[in-house]
MARSE-877459 format. One record per residue (C-alpha): x, y, z; residue number from 1. Coordinates in steps of 0.02 Angstrom, whole numbers, padded with zeros to 5 digits, always signed. Layout:
<marvos>
[marvo [X,Y,Z],NUM]
...
</marvos>
This chain:
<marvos>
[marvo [+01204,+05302,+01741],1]
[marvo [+01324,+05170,+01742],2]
[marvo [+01483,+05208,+01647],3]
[marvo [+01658,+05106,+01609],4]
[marvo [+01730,+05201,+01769],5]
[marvo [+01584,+05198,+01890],6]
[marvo [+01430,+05279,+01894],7]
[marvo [+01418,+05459,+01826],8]
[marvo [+01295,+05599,+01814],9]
[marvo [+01243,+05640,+01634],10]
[marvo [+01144,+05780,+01584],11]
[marvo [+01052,+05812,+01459],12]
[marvo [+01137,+05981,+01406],13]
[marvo [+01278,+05874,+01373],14]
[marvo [+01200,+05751,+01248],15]
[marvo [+01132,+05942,+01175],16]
[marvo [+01327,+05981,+01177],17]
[marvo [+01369,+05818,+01074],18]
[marvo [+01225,+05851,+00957],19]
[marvo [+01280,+06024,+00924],20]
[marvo [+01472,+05983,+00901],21]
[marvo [+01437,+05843,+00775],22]
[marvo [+01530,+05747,+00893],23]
[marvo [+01486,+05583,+00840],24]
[marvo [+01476,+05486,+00686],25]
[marvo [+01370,+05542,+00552],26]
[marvo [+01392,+05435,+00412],27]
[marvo [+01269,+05275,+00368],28]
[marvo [+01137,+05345,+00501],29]
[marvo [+00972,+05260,+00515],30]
[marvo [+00814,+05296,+00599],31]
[marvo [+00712,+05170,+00706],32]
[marvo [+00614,+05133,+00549],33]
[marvo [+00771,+05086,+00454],34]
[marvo [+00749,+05258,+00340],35]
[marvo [+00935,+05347,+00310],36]
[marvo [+00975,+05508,+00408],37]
[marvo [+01107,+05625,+00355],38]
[marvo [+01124,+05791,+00433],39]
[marvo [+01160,+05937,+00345],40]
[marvo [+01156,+06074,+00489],41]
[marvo [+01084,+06051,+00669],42]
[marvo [+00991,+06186,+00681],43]
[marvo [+01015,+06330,+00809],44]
[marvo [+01007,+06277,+01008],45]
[marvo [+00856,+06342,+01075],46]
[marvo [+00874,+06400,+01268],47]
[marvo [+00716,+06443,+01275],48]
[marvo [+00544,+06321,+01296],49]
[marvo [+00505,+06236,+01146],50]
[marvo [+00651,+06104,+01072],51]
[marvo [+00811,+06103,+01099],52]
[marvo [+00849,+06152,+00918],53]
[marvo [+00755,+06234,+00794],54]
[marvo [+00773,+06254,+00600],55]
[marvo [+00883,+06089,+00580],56]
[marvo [+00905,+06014,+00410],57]
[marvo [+00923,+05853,+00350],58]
[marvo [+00908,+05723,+00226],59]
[marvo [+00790,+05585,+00251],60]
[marvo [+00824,+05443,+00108],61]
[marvo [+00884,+05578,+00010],62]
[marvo [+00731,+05703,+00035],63]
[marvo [+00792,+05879,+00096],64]
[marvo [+00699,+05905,+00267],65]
[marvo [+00679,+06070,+00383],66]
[marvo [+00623,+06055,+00557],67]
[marvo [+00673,+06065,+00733],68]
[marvo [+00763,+05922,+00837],69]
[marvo [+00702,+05873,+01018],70]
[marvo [+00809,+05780,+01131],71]
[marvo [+00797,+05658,+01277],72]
[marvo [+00866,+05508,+01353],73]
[marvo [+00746,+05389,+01318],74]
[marvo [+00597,+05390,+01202],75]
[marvo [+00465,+05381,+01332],76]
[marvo [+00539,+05562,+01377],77]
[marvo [+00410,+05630,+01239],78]
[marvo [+00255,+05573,+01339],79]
[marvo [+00335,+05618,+01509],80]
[marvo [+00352,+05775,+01439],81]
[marvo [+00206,+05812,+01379],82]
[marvo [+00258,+05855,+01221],83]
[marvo [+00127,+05766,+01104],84]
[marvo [+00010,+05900,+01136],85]
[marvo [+00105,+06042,+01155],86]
[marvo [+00102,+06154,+01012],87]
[marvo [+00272,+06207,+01050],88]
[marvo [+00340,+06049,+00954],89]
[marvo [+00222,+06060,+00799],90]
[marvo [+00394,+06091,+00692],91]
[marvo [+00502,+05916,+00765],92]
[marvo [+00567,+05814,+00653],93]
[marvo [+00687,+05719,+00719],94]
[marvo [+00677,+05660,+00922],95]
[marvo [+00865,+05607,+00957],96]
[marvo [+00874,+05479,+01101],97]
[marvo [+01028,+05407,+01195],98]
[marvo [+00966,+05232,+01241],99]
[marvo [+00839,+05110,+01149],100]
[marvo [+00675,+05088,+01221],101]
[marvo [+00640,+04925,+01306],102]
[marvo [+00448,+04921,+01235],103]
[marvo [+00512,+04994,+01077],104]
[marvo [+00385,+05099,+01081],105]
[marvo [+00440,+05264,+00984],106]
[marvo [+00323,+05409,+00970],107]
[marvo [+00287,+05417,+00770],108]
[marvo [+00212,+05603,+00773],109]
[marvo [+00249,+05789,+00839],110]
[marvo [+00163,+05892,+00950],111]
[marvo [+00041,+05933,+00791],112]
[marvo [+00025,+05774,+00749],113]
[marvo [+00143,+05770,+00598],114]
[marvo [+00247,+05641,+00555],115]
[marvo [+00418,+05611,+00655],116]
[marvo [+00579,+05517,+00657],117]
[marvo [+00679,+05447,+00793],118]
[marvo [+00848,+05442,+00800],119]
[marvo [+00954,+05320,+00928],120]
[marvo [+01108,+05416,+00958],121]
[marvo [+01219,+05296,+01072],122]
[marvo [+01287,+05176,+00925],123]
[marvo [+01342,+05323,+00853],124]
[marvo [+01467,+05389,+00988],125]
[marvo [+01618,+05400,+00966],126]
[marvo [+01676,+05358,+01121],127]
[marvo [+01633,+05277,+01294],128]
[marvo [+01490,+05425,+01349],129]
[marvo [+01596,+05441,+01520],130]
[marvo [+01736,+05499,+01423],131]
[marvo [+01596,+05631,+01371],132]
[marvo [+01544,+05634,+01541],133]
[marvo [+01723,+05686,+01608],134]
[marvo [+01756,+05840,+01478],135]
[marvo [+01606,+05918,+01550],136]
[marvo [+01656,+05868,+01725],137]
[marvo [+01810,+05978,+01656],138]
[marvo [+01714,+06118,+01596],139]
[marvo [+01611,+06120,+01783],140]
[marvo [+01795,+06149,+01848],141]
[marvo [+01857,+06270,+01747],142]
[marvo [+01700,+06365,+01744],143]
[marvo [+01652,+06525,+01648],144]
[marvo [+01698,+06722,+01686],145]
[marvo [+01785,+06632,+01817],146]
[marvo [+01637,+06529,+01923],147]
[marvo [+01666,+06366,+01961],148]
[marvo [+01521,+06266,+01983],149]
[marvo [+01616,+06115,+02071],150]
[marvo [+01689,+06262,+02178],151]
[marvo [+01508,+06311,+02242],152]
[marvo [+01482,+06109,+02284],153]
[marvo [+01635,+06076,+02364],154]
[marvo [+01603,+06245,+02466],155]
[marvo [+01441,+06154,+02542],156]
[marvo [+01559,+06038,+02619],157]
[marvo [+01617,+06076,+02797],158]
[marvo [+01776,+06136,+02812],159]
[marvo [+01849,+05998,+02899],160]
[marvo [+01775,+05870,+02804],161]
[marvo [+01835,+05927,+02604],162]
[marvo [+02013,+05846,+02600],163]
[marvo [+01948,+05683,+02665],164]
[marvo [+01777,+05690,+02546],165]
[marvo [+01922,+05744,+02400],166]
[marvo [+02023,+05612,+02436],167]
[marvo [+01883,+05465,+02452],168]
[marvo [+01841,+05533,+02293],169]
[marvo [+02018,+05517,+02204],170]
[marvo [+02060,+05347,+02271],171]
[marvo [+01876,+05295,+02194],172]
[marvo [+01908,+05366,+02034],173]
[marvo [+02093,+05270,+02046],174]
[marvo [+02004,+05116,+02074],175]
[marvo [+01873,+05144,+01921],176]
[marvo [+02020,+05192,+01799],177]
[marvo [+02125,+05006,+01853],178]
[marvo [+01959,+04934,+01828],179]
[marvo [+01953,+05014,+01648],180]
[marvo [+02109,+04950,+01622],181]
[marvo [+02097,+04766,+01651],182]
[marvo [+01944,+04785,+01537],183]
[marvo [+02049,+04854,+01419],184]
[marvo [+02194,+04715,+01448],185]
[marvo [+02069,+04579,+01433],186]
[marvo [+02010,+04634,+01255],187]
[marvo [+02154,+04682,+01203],188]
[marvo [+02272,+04538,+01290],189]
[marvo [+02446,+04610,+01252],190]
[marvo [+02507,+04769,+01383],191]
[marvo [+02618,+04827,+01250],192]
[marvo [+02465,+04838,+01124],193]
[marvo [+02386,+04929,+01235],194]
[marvo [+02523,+05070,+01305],195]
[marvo [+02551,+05086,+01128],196]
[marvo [+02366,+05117,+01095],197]
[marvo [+02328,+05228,+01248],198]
[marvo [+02474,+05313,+01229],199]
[marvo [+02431,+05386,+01058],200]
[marvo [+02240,+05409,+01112],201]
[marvo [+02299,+05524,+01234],202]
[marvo [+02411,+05608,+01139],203]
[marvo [+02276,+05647,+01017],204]
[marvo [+02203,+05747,+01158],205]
[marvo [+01991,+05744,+01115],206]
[marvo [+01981,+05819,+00949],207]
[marvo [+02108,+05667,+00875],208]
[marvo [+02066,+05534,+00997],209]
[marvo [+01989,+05439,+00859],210]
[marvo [+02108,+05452,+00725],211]
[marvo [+02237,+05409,+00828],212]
[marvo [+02175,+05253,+00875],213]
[marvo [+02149,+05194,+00709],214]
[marvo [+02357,+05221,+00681],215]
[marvo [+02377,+05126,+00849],216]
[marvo [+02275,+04976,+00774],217]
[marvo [+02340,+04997,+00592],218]
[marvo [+02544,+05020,+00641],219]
[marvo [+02633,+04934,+00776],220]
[marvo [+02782,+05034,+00842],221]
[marvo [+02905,+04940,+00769],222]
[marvo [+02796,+04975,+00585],223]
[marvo [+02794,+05152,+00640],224]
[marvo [+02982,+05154,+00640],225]
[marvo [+02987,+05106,+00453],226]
[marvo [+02871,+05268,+00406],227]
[marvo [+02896,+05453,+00435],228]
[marvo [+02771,+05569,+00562],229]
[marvo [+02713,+05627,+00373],230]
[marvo [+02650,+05477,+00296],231]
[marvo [+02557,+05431,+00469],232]
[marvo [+02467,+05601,+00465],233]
[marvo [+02431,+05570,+00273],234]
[marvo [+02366,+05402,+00291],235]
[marvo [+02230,+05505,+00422],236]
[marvo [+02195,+05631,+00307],237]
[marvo [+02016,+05717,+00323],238]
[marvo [+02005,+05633,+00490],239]
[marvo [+02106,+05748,+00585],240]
[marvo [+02018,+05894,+00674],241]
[marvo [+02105,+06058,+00672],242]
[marvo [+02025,+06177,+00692],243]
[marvo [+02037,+06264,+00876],244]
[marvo [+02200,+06148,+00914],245]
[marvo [+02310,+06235,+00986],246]
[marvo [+02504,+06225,+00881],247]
[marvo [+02589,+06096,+01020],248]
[marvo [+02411,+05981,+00990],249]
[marvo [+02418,+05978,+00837],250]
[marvo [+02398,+05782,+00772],251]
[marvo [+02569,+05811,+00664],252]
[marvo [+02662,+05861,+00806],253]
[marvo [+02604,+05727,+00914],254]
[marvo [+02658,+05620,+00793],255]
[marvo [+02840,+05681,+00775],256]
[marvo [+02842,+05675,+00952],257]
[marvo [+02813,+05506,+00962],258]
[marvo [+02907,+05431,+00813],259]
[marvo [+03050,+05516,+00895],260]
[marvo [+03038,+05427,+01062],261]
[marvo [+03018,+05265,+00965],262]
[marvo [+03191,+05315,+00871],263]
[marvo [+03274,+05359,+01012],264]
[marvo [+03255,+05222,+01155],265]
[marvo [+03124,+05086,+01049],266]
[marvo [+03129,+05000,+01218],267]
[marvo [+03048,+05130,+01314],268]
[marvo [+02889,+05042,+01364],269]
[marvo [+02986,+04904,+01436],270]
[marvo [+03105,+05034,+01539],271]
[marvo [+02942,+05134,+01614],272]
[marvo [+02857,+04968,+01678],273]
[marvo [+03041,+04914,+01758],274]
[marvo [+03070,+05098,+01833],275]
[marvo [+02857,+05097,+01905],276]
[marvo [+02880,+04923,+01969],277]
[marvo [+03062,+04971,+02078],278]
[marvo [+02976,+05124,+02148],279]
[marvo [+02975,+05114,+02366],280]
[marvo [+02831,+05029,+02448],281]
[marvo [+02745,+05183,+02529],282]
[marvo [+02622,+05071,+02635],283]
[marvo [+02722,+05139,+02803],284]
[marvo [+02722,+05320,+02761],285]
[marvo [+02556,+05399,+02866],286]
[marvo [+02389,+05417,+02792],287]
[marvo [+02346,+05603,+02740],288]
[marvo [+02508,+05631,+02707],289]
[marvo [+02559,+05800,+02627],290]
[marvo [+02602,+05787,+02433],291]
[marvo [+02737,+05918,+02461],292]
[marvo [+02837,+05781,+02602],293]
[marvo [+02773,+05606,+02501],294]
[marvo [+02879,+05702,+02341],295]
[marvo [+03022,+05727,+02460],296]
[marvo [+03055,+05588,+02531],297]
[marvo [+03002,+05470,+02363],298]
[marvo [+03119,+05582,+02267],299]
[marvo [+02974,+05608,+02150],300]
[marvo [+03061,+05755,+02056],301]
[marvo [+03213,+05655,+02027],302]
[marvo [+03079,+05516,+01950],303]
[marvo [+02995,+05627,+01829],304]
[marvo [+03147,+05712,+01749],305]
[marvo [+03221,+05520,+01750],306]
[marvo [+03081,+05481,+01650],307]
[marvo [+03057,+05635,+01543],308]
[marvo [+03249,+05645,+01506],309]
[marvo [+03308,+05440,+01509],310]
[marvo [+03167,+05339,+01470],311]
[marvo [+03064,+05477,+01331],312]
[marvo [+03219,+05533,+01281],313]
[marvo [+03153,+05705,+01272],314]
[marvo [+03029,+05666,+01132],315]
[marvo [+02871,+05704,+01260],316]
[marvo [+02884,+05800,+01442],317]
[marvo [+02790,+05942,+01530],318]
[marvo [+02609,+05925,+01562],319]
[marvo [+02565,+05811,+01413],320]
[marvo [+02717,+05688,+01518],321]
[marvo [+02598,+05703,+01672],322]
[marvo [+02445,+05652,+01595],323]
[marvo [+02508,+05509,+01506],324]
[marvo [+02575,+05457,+01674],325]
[marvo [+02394,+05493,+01786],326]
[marvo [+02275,+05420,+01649],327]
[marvo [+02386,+05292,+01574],328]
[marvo [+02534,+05209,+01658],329]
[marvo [+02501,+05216,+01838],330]
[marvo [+02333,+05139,+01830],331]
[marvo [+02380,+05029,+01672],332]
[marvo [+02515,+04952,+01741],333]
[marvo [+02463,+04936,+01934],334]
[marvo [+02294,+04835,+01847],335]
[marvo [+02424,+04740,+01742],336]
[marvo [+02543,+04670,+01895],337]
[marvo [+02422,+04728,+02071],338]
[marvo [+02541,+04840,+02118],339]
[marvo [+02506,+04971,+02234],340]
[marvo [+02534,+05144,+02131],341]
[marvo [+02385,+05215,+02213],342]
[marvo [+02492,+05346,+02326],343]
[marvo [+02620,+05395,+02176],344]
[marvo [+02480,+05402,+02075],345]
[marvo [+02404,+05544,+02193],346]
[marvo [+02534,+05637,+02227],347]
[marvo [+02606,+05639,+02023],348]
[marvo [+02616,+05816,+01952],349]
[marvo [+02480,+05908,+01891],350]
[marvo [+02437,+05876,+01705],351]
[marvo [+02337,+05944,+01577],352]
[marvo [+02221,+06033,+01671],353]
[marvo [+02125,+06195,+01697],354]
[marvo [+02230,+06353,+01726],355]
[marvo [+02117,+06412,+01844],356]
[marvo [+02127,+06248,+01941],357]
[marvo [+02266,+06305,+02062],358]
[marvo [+02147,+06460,+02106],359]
[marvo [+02014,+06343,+02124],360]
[marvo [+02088,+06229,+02249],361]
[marvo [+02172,+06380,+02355],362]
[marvo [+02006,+06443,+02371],363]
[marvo [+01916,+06284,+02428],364]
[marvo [+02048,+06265,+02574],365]
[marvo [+02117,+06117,+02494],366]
[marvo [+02280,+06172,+02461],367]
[marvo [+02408,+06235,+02586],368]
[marvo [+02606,+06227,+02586],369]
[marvo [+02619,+06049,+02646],370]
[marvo [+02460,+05990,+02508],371]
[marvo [+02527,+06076,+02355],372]
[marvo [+02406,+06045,+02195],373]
[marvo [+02429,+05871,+02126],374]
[marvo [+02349,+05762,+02017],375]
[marvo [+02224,+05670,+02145],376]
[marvo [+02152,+05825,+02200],377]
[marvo [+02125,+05848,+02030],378]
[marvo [+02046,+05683,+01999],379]
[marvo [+01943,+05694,+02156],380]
[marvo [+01857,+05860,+02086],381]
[marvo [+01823,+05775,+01932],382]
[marvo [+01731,+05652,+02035],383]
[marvo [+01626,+05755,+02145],384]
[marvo [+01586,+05824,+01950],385]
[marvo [+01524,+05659,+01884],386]
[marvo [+01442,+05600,+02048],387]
[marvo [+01337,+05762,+02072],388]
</marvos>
C-alpha cells in the first residue's frame, strides 16, 4: 500500500498485532451499522485455521457479547475467503477491516449464518499505519532467538550487489522522510511548531507518542518554561503507558529532559538549524564513500559532542541524540531550506536501534573497517523490510 513515506508492505499479522495490543483508540467505536462497540477483551490469537481470535468479548450498545473476531483488509476478504460457508467461523462476531469498502457491501452474517458486525479499524489508528508498518520492519531486523528475517533477504542478494541495493534503499527512504516533512510543514506552517512537536513525539518513543503530542499542541516551549516536568506529566495523566518502559523512557523523564534543555539554552532550535545549515558541502567527496573517512574528514565527532554538549546543553545525548537527529532534524530541516543533508544524514551515528543490528550487518558483508555501522545502513534495512 501506499503510505506517508512511500509504498510499504503490510501484513496482515500486523493489523492482528494492533488488534491484540489495543493499539488504537477504543473509545466512541461504531460499527458499519452505526451500533456502539466497546471491547472488553480481544479474545485469544488463534494460530491455527479458524479466526484470528477466538472467545473475544464485547459490548454491543451496551449488550455483553462473546464470540470470535476475524480479520482482513478489506471486507470483500470474507467472500475471497471463503469464509461464509465454512463452519470454522460459525462463532464471529465481529469482522475487523482496515479500509472501507468501495461497494459498501459488508457481509451481515458468519460462517453459520448468524448475525455479524463489522468493524472499520483505520479511523481508529492512532497513528499513520507506516509508522506501524516500520516497528515491524524493526522487529523483522531484530528478529527472534536471534534470526533475522531481513538477514535471510538481504542474503539472497549477490554479494557484490548488497551495499549498492542498501544504499538505493537509504537514500529512498531519505527522500520519503523530506517528503513527510514538507507535508508536515505545510499543515503545520511554522518549523519551530513543528521541531517542537516532533521533537517530543520522538521522545515519547511508541508507547507515549500520542500523549506527547497532545503537550506539543497544548504548551508552546516558551509555556513549558512557566510549568514544571510534574505538572506536564499530570496534565497526561491515565494517558501515559508504562508499563514495559524501560526507566530512561519513561514519559517523566523525557519530560525533565526536555524542560531542562529549554532552561538551559531556550534558543536551541534556532542554534541546531544555524550549526546544520554551516556544515561543508560534501558534493566533491566520491560516491560510496566509507562512513569511517566521510566522519573524518567532516569532523563528524567533533559535530555531535558540539551538539550534545553546546547546543542540548546536556539535557538529551547518546542514542536518543541520534535519533532525534536521523528522523527529525536532518530530513526536517533539509525539506525546510533544500539543503543537501542527504550524506550527513547517512553517515550520522547509529540511534535507537536493535542490539543485534551490528551482528546483523557484519554478517551480511555490509560492514567492514572503512563502512562502520551508521544510520543509513540502518535505514536502508528498514526499507528492504517495508518493500518486501
Amino acid at each position: 500500500m501506499q503510505g506517508l513515506f512511500g509504498a510499504v508492505s503490510v501484513p496482515e499479522k500486523l493489523i492482528q498485532q494492533i488488534w491484540a495490543r489495543g493499539d488504537f483508540r477504543r473509545d466512541a467505536l461504531r460499527t458499519v451499522s452505526r451500533r456502539s462497540l466497546e471491547i472488553v477483551t480481544a479474545g485469544t490469537w488463534n494460530r491455527l485455521d479458524g479466526p484470528d481470535f477466538i472467545g473475544a468479548e464485547m459490548l454491543l450498545d451496551g449488550k455483553r457479547v462473546r464470540g470470535d473476531v476475524e480479520i482482513h483488509f478489506y471486507a470483500e476478504d470474507w467472500a475471497a475467503h471463503a469464509h461464509a460457508g465454512n463452519p470454522l467461523y460459525k462463532n464471529v462476531v465481529l469482522h475487523v477491516i482496515v479500509f472501507p469498502s468501495r461497494l459498501e457491501n459488508y457481509p451481515k452474517q458468519n460462517g453459520f449464518g448468524a448475525s455479524m458486525e463489522t468493524l472499520l479499524l483505520l479511523p481508529h489508528l492512532k497513528r499513520d499505519i507506516e509508522e506501524y508498518a516500520s516497528e515491524y520492519a524493526l522487529a523483522l531486523v531484530e528478529g527472534r532467538d536471534g534470526k533475522s528475517e531481513v538477514l535471510e533477504k538481504v542474503a539472497g542478494i549477490p554479494l557484490d550487489e548488497r551495499a549498492r541495493r542498501l544504499r538505493e534503499a537509504a537514500f529512498l527512504r531519505w527522500e520519503q522522510k523530506r517528503h513527510f516533512m514538507r507535508r508536515r510543514l505545510a499543515k503545520v506552517g511554522d518549523p519551530m511548531a513543528l521541531v517542537h512537536a516532533l521533537t517530543l513525539e520522538t521522545l515519547g518513543l511508541r508507547r507515549n507518542r500520542e500523549p506527547m503530542a497532545r503537550l506539543a499542541l497544548r504548551f508552546s516551549p516558551s509555556t513549558m518554561l512557566l510549568l514544571s516536568p510534574e505538572k506536564l506529566y499530570e496534565s497526561e495523566t491515565g494517558n501515559w503507558r508504562l508499563s514495559g518502559t524501560r526507566p530512561a523512557n519513561l514519559p517523566l523523564t523525557r519530560l525533565k529532559q526536555y524542560c531542562s534543555l529549554l532552561t538551559e539554552n531556550p534558543a536551541w532550535m534556532r542554534e541546531l538549524k544555524r550549526c546544520l545549515l554551516a556544515l561543508p558541502d560534501t558534493s566533491d567527496l566520491p560516491a560510496g564513500l566509507g562512513t569511517k573517512r566521510f566522519r573524518k574528514e567532516g569532523g563528524m565527532s567533533f559535530l555531535r559532542k558540539l551538539i550534545a554538549e553546546e547546543i542540548f546543553a546536556g539535557a538529551i545525548g547518546g542514542t536518543r541524540l541520534d535519533t532525534l537527529m536521523a528522523d527529525v532534524f536532518f530530513p526536517l530541516i533539509s525539506a525546510e531550506t533544500e539543503t543537501d543533508l542527504s550524506a550527513w544524514w547517512f553517515h550520522w551515528f547509529l540511534g535507537d536501534a536493535p542490539g543485534s543490528l551490528p551482528k546483523t550487518l557484519r554478517e551480511s558483508g555490509l560492514c567492514s573497517r572503512e563502512q562502520v555501522h551508521c544510520n543509513g545502513l540502518f535505514q536502508g534495512l528498514i526499507q528492504i523490510s517495508l518493500q518486501n
